[in-house]
N, C-alpha and C positions, 0 to 999 in steps of 0.2 A: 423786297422779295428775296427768299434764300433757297437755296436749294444742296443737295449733292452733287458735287463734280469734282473727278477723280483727277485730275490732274492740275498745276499751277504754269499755268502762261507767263511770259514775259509781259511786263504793261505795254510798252510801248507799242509793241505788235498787236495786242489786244484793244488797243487807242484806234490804231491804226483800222484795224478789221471795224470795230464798233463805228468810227469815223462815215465809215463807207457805208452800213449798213444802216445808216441813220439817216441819212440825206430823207429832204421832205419832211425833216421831224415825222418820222413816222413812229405813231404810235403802239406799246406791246398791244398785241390781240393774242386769242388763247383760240390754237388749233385746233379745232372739232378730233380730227382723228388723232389727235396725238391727246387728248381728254380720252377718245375711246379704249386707245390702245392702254394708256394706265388704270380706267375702270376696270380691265380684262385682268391687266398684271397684278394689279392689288389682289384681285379676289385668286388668281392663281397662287398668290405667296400663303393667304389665309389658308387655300389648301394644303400646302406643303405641312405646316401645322395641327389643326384639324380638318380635316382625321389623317393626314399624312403622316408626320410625325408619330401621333400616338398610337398610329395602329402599327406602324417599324416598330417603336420602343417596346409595345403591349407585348407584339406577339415574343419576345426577345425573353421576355421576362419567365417564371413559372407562374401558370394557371392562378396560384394565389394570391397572385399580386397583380392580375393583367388591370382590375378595374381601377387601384393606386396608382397606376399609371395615367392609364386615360385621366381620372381626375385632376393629377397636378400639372398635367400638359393642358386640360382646358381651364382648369384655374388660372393660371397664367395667362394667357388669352383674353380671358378675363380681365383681371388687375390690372393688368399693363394698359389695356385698352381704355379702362379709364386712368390709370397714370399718366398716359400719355394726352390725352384732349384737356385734363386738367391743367398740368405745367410741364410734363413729359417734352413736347412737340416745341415748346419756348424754351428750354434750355438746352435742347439739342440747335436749334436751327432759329437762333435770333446770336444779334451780337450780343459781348460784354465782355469778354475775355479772351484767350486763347488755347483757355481749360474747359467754361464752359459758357452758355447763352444766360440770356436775362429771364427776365418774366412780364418782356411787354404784350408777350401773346397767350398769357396763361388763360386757363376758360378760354380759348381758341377763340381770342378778342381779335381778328383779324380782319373786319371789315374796314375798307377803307374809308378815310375821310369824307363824308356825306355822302357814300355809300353803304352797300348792307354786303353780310358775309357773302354773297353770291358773286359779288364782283372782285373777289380779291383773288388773285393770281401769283402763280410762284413762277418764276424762268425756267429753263431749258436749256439745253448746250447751245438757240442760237440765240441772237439778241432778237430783242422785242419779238422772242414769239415765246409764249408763256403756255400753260396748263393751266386751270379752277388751283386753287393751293386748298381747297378739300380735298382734294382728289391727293394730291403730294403731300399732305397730313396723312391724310389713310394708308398710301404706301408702305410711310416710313412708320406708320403704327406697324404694319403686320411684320417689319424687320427685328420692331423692340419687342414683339409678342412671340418672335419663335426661339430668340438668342436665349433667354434665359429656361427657355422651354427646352433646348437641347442639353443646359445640364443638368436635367433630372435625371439623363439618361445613367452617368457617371455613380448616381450614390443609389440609385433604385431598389428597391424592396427592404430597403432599412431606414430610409429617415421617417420622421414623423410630420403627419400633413401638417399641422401644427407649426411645424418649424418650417417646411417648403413653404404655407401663407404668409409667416414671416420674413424670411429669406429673400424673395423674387421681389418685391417692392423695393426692398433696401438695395437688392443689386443695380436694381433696373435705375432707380435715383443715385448712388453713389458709382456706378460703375460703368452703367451702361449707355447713360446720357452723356457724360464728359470723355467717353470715347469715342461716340458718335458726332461731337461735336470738334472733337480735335481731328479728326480724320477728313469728314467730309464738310464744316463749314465751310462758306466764304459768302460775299453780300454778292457774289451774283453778277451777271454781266450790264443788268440793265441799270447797274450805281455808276457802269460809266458810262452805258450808253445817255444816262440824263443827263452828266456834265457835258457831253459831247452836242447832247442838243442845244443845251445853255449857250455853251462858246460859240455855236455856230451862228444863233440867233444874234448875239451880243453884238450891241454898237461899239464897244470898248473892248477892244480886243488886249490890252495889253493886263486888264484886271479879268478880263474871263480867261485866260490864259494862266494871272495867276490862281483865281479859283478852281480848275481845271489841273494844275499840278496838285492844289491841296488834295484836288478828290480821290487823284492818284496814288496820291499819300495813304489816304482814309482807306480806300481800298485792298492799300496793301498790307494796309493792317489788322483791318477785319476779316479775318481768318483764323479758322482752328489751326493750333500748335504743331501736331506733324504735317497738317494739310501746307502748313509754311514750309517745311524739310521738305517739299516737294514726294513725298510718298503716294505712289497710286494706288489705289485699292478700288477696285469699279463698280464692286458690290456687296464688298463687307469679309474678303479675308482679316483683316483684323476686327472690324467691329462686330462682328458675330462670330465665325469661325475659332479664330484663337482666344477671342477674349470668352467665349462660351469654355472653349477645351481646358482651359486652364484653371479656368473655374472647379470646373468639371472634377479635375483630378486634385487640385485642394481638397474639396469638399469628398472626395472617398479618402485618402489619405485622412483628415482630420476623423472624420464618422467613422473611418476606420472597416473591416471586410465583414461581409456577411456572417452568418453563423453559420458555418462546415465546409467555408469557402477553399477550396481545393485540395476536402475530404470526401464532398459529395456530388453526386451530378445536379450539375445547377443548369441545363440544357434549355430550351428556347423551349417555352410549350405550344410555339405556332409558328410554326416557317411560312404557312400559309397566308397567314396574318403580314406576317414582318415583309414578305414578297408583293403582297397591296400597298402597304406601305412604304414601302421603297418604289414602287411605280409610281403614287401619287406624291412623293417627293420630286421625281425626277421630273413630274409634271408640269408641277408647280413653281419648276425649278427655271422655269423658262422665263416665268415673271419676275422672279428675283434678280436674274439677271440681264436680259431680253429690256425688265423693264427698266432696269437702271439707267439703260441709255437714256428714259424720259420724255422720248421723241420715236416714233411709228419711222424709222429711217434706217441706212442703211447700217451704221451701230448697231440699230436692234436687233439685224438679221446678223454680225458677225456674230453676236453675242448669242445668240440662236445657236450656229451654227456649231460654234466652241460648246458652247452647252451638252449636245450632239455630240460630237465626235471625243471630244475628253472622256466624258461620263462611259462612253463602252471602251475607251482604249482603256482605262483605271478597273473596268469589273472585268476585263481582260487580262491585263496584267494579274491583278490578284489571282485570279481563277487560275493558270496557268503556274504561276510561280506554286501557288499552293499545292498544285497535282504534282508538281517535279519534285516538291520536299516531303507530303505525306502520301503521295501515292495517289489521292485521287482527291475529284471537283469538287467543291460545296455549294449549295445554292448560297448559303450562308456566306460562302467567301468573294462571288458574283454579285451580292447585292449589297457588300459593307464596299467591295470593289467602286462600285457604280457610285455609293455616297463619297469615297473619297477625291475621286473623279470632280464629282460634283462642288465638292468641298477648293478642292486645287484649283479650279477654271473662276471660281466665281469673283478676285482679286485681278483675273486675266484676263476675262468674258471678251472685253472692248479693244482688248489690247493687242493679244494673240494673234497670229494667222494660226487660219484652220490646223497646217500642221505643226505647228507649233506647240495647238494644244493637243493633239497626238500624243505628243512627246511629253507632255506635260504628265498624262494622264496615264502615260506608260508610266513613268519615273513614281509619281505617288501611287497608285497599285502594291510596287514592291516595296515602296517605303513604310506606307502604312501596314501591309499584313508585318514588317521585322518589329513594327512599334507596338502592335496588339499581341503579337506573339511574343516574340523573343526577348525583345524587352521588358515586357510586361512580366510574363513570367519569371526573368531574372531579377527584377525588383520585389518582384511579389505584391503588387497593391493590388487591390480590388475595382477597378473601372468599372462598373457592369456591364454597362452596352459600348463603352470602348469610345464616350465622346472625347479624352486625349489623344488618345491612339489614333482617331480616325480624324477629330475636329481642329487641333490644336494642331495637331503635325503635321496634318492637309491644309489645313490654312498657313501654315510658315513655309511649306515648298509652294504654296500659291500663292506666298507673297513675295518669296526672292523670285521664283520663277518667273512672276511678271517683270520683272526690272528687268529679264533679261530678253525674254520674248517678246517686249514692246519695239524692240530693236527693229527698225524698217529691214536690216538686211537679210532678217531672220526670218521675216513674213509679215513682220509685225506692223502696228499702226502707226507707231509715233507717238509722243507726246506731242498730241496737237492742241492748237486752238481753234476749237470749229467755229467759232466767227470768223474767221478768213480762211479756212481750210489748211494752214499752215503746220508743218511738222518742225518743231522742234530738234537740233543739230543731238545724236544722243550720246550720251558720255554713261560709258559704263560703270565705272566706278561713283560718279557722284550719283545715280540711279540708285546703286544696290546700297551705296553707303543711305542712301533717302530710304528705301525700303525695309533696312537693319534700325532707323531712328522707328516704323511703324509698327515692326515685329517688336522689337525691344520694348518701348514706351508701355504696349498693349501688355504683355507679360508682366512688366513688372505694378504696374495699375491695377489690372485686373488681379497676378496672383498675391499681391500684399491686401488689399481692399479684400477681398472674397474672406481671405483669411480672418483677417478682424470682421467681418459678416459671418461669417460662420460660428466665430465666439461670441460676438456677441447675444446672437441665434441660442446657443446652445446654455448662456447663463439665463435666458427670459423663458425660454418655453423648452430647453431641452432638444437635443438635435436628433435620437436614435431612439427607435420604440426598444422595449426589453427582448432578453430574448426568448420568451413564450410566445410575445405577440410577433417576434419574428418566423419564428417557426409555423406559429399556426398560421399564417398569414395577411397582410395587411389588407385584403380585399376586408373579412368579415371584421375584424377588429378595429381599422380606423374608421368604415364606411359601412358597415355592416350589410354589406349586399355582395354575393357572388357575381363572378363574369358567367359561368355555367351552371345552371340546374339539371341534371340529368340525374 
């Protein structure tokens, strides 16, 4: 059984806790409402996506382009969703490496031994109490279906569908799997809660004793690469967030800027659009990280809460700082606010206290509007919708800024082990040095790999339509259908 969990326990104390929690050889059973609570979260991530995502991205875009949008946001969706049940889901979340899983679950072979897929179960933060692992398949599909879906936003109204169809598979396999799997692997609590049942049973205590070290061993091996650097990440600051932004801004950098990019007005043809979809982001947003806890408990509800209160201090902060430099609000600068908000808490969700993430989501507010503006414009690249600016830089202040908000003295939770409820003693520096191995690692993975994707993209099918079919627009030219008839 594998699952997500964001942080690395001590063994001993994990021995310890699973010891106690096992008595009676009891058996994993899978929680009805923590099944329901993830049925709920799933299908709220898929909205964040469609139509969440595409209707922020669509309306962002000009009228010409809104319906290119929608399509390679639900193409993506698509792909990945069978990328992922095929061998996607097995090499994210099976062992074999520290880079990346096997392919003993590829075709989602995961019924168990003289049983059928019905009965196969993935754990939870506690022991022996599990989830259906359909249900934790499908989750973590709708995590691989949005990441590569946010950096369309970055190259929008100039690549060629052609090349996006090509593109998002190669990312999703070469990038986005061994991300996913160095972050959040590890074999799970109930590989020791079964040595523990073994030694307990055992007439020979001095060979189930040494069995029991070895498992200990096994266990502490089986784990993804930064997940060993003790890096926490609760709900994918680096394995969506940065590793999407980075991308992101490869891929306009290489494609290179639109045609009359900051000669002509290139203006949102729909605030109204982009203002739906940034609601149904923030919606959705409660499953992404609400349900990373994995369990209907009270994780879910800090993560709730953080969710909440970041997300408006972040479209606050922007909004405000925005009036004091140009003079007045934007809707526009309240709702990239609220996504970077969103962006910052999601590495913090579990970790934070409430005010903590206040502060969080003050701090990226103003950091993102200086990286979509001032930066941006002093480098001169072409972002479209600003996934670096907002994705990539909100995900690295939400992932240092969890090292430090996890801090119990700060509000925070601890690096716990919720099999004994234990808080881990916190050391600042070997935290942030742990969370500098996840930012780092992700950066350079993702923006070297994207880069060779992107060339190689761009020798097979060509990366950039001409600039006729730019100007006239990619709605009638690659899809040949308008978003509007009037």
């Amino acid at each position: 059984m594998t699952f997500k969990r964001p942080y690395s326990a001590g063994l001993t104390a994990l021995a310890v806790g699973m010891f106690a929690a096992t008595s009676a050889y009891a058996e994993a059973t899978v929680n009805k409402g923590d099944n329901a609570w993830m049925l709920t979260s799933t299908v709220l991530v898929l909205l964040m996506t469609i139509p969440g995502l595409a209707l922020f991205y669509g309306g962002l875009v000009r009228s010409k382009n809104m319906l290119s949008v929608l399509m390679q946001v639900f193409y993506t969706v698509c792909i990945v969703t069978l990328i992922w049940a095929v061998y996607g889901y097995s090499l994210a979340f099976t062992g074999g490496s520290d880079f990346i899983g096997g392919f003993s679950k590829a075709f989602l072979k995961i019924a168990p031994e003289g049983k059928t897929i019905l009965d196969a179960q993935a754990a939870t933060f506690s022991a022996d109490v599990n989830i259906t692992e359909l249900i934790y398949i499908c989750f973590q599909m709708t995590f691989a279906c949005i990441t590569p879906a946010l950096i369309v936003g970055a190259f929008a109204e100039r690549m060629k569908f052609s090349a996006v169809a090509l593109f998002v598979p190669l990312w999703v396999t070469l990038i986005y799997l061994p991300i996913a799997h160095m972050v959040w692997y590890w074999a799970g609590p109930d590989a020791i809660s079964a040595a523990l049942k073994t030694f307990e049973a055992a007439t020979d205590k001095a060979a189930a004793q040494a069995a029991f070290d070895a498992a200990k061993t096994a266990f502490g091996d089986d784990q993804g690469w930064i997940f060993k650097k003790g890096a926490i990440d609760f709900a994918g600051g680096t394995v969506v967030h940065i590793n999407a932004g980075i991308a992101g801004l490869v891929g306009a950098l290489l494609i290179g800027k639109r045609v009359g990019y900051g000669k002509e007005l290139m203006a949102p043809h729909s605030l109204t659009m982009t203002m739906i979809g940034a609601s149904l982001l923030w919606v959705g947003w409660f499953g992404f990280n609400a349900g990373s806890n994995l369990e209907a408990s009270g994780g879910a509800a800090l993560a709730m809460t953080n969710s909440f209160v970041a997300t408006a201090a972040a479209a606050m902060a922007w909004m405000f700082a925005e009036w004091i430099v140009k003079g007045h609000p934007s809707v526009l600068g309240a709702l990239s606010g609220a996504v970077a908000g969103l962006v910052a808490v999601t590495p913090a969700a579990g970790y934070a206290g409430p005010m903590g993430a206040i502060v969080l989501g003050l701090v990226v507010g103003v950091v993102c509007l200086f990286f979509c503006t001032v930066v941006k414009n002093a480098l001169g690249y072409d972002d479209s919708l600003d996934v670096f600016g907002v994705h990539c830089v909100g995900g690295i202040v939400g992932a240092l800024g969890t090292g430090i908000l996890v801090n119990p003295a700060l509000g925070g939770t601890g690096v716990m082990d919720y099999t004994i409820g234990k808080i881990a003693e916190y050391d600042f520096a070997a935290q942030m040095v742990s969370q500098l191995w996840g930012v780092c690692t992700t950066l350079v993975w993702s923006g070297i790999g994207s880069a060779i994707l992107f060339k190689v993209v761009d020798v097979i099918v060509g990366l950039r339509v001409n600039v006729e079919t730019e100007r006239e627009g990619l709605d009638v030219t690659e899809h040949t259908e308008r978003a509007y008839n009037m």
